[in-house]
C-alpha positions, 0 to 999 in steps of 0.5 A, spaced: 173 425 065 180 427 063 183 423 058 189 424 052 187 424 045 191 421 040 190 422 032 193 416 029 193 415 022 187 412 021 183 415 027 182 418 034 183 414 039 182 416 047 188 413 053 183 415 059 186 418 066 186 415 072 188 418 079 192 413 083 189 416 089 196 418 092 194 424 095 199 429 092 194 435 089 190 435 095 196 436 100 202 440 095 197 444 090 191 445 096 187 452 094 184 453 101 185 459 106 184 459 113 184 465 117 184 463 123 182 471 126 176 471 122 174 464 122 173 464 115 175 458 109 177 461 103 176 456 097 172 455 090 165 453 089 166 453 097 158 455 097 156 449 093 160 445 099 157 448 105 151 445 103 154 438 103 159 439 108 159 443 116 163 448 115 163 451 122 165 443 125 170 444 120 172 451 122 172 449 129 176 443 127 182 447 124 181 452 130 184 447 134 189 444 130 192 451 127 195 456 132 197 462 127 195 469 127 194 471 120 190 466 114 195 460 111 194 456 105 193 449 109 193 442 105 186 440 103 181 439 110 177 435 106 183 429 104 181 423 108 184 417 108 188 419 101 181 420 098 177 426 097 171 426 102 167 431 097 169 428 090 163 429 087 162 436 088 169 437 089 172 444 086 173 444 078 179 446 079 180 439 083 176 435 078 181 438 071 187 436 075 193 434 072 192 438 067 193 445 067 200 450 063 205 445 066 200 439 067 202 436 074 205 441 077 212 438 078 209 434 082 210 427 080 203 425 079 203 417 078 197 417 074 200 422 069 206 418 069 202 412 067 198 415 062 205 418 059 206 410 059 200 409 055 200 414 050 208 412 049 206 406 047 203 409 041 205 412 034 200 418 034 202 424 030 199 429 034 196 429 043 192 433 046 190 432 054 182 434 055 178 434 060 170 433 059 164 432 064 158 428 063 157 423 056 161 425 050 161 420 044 165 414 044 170 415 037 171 409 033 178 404 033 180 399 029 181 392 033 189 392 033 188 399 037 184 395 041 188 390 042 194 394 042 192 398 049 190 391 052 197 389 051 200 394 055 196 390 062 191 396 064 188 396 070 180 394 071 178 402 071 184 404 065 180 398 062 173 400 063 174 408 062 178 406 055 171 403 054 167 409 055 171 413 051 172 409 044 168 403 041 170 398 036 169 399 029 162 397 027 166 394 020 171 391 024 165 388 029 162 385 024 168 382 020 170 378 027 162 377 028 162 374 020 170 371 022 167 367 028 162 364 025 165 362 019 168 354 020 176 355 019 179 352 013 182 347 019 176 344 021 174 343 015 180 338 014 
């Protein structure tokens, strides 16, 4: 999962990353080689791939459709439909993207300009970019940072990874339990 890291004055809060599933990277920043004399495809983790994928239905596949006599750095074969037709096995250097020295590359990748949007939107004193895989312990917010991103009309997903990522102070849980349950002075009135 990659997500920005904010240190906020009274605590970290984690803005997650959502592809937009607009097909840039796969097609601009591709690292696949075919040679078409060799009948080879040159790519990371390509052994991983072969046993999820035929790579000789793929090479015949490429074989017809690239007339060249020397290897060319080809968009991604595996981009179908603007979605990855590997995505869980897909190449490491695939599942970090965007982040990297010049994070997207120049490309304009929208779910990065979205997540500039949202850490925008926050006064945080410092921002680190990272990229985690498997569970990672869920950092503890305050309800206004809660209440601060909701504001910012985050979509389903944006929604459920923020979840994933950070928790509600039990303090603050307890509090708004404590709140809900107590009558208002109004209703006593």
């Amino acid at each position: 999962m990659i997500f920005a890291e904010l240190k906020l004055k009274d605590c970290v809060v984690r803005i997650p990353f959502v592809c937009r599933q607009c097909g840039k990277c796969c097609r601009i920043l591709s690292k696949i080689v075919f040679d078409p004399v060799e009948k080879k495809i040159y790519m990371e983790n390509i052994e991983e791939i072969s046993k999820h994928v035929s790579m000789d239905e793929l090479i015949e596949e490429l074989s017809r459709k690239i007339d060249a006599k020397h290897p060319v750095m080809l968009p991604c074969p595996f981009l179908k439909d603007n979605r990855c037709s590997i995505h869980p096995i897909r190449p490491k250097s695939c599942r970090i993207f965007p982040l990297g020295r010049e994070l997207d590359q120049g490309i304009g990748c929208p779910g990065l300009k979205r997540l500039m949007e949202l850490t925008s939107a926050f006064n945080a004193e410092s921002l680190e970019f990272k990229f985690v895989e498997g569970d990672i312990e869920k950092t503890k917010v305050s309800e206004e940072v809660v209440e601060k991103f909701l504001s910012l009309s985050p979509s389903d997903e944006e929604i459920e990874l923020f979840f994933k990522l950070n928790e509600l102070r039990t303090s603050e849980r307890s509090r708004r339990k404590a709140d809900i349950s107590r009558p208002s002075r109004l209703s006593e009135q």
